[in-house]
N, C-alpha and C positions, 0 to 999 in steps of 0.2 A: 454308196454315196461317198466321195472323196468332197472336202473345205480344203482352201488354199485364197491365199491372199494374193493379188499381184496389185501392181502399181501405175497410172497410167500419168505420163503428162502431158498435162495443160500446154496453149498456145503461149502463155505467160508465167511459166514454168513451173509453175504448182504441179506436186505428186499425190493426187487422187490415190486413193488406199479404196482398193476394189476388191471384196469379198466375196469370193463366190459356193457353191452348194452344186455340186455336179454330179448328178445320179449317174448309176451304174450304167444302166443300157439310156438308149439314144433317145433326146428330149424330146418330146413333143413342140416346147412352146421353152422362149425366153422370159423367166420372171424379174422384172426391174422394180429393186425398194427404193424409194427415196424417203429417208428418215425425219424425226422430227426436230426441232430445236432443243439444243441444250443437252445428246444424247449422243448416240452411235450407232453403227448399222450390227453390229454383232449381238444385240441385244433383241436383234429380230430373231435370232436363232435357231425356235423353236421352231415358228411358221416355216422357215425356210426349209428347214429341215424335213417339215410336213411337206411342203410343197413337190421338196425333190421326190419324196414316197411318191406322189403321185403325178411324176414325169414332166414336172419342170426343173429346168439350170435355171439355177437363183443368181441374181447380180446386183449386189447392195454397197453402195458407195460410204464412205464416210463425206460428208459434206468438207467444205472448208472451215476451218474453226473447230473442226470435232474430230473426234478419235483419231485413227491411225493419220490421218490427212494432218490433219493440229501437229502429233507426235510426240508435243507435249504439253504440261497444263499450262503455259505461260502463252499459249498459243492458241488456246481455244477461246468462242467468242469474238471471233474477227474474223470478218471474209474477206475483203479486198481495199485495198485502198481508194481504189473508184470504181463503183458499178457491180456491188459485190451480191447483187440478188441475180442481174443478166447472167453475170459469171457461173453461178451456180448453177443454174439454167441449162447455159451451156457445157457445164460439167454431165448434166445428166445422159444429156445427148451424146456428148462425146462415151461415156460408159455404154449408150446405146448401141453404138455403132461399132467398139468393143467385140460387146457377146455378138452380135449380125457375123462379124468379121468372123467368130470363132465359132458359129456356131450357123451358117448359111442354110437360107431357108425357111429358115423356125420362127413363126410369127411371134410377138412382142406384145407382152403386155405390163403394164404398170401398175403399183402399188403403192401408192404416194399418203403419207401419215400429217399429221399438222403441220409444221413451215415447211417439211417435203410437200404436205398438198398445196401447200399454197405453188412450190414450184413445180408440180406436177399441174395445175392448175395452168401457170404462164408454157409449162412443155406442149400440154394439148393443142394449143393457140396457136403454138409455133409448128408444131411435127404429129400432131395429134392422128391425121389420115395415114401417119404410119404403124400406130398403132395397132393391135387386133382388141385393145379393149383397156378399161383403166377406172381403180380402184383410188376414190379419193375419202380417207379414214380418217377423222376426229378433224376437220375442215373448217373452214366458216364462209359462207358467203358476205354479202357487200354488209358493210357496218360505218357507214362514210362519215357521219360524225366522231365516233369514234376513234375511227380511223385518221382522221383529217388534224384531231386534236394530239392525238399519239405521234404522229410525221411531225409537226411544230416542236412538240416537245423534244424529240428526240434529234432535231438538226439543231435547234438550241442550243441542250449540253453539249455536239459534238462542235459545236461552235465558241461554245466558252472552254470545255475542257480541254477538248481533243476526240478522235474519233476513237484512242484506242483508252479513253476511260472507262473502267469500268462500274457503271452507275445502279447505285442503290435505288434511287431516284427512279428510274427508267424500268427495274428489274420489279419493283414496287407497284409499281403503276400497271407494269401488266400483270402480272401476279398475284397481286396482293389480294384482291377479292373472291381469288377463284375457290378458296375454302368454306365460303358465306354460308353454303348450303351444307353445311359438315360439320353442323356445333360436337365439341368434343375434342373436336380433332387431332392426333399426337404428333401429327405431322404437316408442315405447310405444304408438302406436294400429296394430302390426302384426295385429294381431287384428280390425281391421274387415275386410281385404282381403287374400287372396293378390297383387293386384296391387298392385305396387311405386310406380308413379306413382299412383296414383291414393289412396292412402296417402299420397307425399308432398304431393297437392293440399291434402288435408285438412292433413295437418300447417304445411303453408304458409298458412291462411288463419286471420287474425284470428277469422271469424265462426264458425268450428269448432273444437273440442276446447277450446274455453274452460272455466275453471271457475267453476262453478256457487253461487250461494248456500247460502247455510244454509236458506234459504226454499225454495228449490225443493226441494230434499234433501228436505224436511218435504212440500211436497208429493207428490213422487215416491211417496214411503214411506205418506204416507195415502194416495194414490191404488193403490197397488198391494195395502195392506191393504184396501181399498172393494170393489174389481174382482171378488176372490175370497171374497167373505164369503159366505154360506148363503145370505141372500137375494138379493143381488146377481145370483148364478148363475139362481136362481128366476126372476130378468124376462128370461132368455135367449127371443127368439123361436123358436120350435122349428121353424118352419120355413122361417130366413134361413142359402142357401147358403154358408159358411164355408170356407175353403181358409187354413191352418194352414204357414207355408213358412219353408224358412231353412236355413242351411248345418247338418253336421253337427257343425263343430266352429266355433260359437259359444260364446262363453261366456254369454251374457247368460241361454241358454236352459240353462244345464250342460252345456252340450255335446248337447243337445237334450232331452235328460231330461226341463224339466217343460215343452216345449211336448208331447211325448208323452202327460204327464201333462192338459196341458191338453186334446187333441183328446178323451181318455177321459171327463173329465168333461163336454165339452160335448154328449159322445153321450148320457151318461148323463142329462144332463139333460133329453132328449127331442130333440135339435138333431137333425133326418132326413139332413141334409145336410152333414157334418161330413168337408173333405178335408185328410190330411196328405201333404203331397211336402217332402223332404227331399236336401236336395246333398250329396254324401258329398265332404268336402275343405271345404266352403264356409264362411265365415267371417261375419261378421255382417252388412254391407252385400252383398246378394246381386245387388241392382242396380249394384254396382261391382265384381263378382267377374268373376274372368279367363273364366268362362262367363256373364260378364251378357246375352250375347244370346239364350242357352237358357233362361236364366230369364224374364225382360221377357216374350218369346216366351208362354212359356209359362204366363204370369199372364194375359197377354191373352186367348189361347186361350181358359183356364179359366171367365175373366171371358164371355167373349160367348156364352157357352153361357146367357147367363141374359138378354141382353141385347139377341140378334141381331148382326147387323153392319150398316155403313150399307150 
């Protein structure tokens, strides 16, 4: 297996930092990461690396605002000036069409982890009957009050500050409760991980747990009112295999509530192939969980049932 970074740009001349995982002999299948908020795509690493063992070419973006794409820390926490959730969207696409390009032939399949699910969530909608199959990890479905009061607050501040403030306020309000279930705790991101170190990596790295702008906030919030509207649902492919996954005690999902809520809807909407598995104990990054080898495992599995093996 050979890693190597290349660069792609945007229509709007953003340079996308594209990581990729390229096994030795010829891939069966393209695996597409889309990352989470607040984070990086290099910190999937391990998965990918697992992946390539078992004949996939990995292709894992940094988002806009995050790692190599940012560049730097005065740059992370903002995606665009206008429209920076579609933007993102279509960044993923564009990395898709990418590996197609380099890689003709080899069906596609996605990996998309919290605000990456949420845009892997708006990709399906959009390009979903191109995929061979797609993994949405530590996710939430529709939470409309919630949601409705988050989108106000956060065009608010970018109304009174600015959009490129970066608000405690906003960073608070989603965060802040997510320890509730975790008396003791040494750490406020104890809620991504049972595991201890791996918690403190994150906590030790500039390019993680940063806070975020008022802009991103803004778009988080119309991106997650977008995902679950009437018609949005309606351009669901009905029949792109879906595997629905994540600890039971997340908070992002209420503790898995509305990804529950979300598998029912995406049946209801005609999806044939609609799977939920679920970690009883597991916390929100399930690829850094104290059974991340059960899980990885077990995504891949899932995943090559659609895809073969090399």
């Amino acid at each position: 297996m050979t890693k190597d970074t290349v660069f792609l740009k945007t229509d709007d001349g953003e340079q996308i930092a594209v990581h990729r995982w390229i096994p030795a002999s010829q891939p069966a299948a393209i695996l597409q990461i889309s990352h989470g908020m607040a984070e990086f795509a290099v910190r999937y690493d391990e998965f990918a690396a697992l992946a390539a063992s078992k004949g996939f070419v990995v292709y894992a973006s940094d988002h806009r605002g995050h790692g190599e794409t940012a560049g730097s820390l005065d740059r992370l926490g903002f995606l665009a000036e206008q429209d920076g959730f579609a933007k993102v969207v279509s960044d993923l696409r564009a990395v898709t069409e990418q590996a197609i390009a380099a890689f003709p032939g080899k069906p596609v399949v996605l990996f998309a982890h919290s605000f990456g699910s949420f845009v892997g969530q708006r990709y399906i909608q959009l390009w979903g009957d191109t995929l061979a199959a797609c993994v949405l990890s530590g996710t939430k479905g529709p939470d409309p009050v919630m949601v409705g009061l988050g989108r106000a607050l956060a065009h608010l501040v970018a109304l009174v500050r600015g959009k490129r403030h970066r608000s405690m306020l906003l960073h608070n309000t989603a965060f802040g409760s997510y320890n509730a279930r975790i008396p003791g705790s040494k750490s406020a991101n104890a809620w991504l991980s049972r595991d201890a170190a791996e918690v403190e990596k994150y906590d030790a790295s500039p390019w993680c747990g940063f806070v975020c702008t008022a802009g991103f906030f803004c778009d988080l919030m119309d991106g997650l009112s977008l995902i679950h509207r009437s018609d949005s649902l309606a351009a669901l492919p009905k029949k792109l295999p879906v595997l629905i996954t994540g600890g039971t005690d997340d908070p992002v999902s209420a503790y898995s509530k509305t990804v529950r809520k979300l598998a029912r809807i995406y049946a209801s909407r005609g999806m044939s192939n609609v799977d939920l598995k679920l970690y009883k104990g597991g916390r929100h990054e399930m690829m850094n969980e104290t059974n991340r080898e059960e899980f990885m495992n077990d995504v891949l599995s899932w995943l090559q049932q659609f895809v073969g093996k090399a």
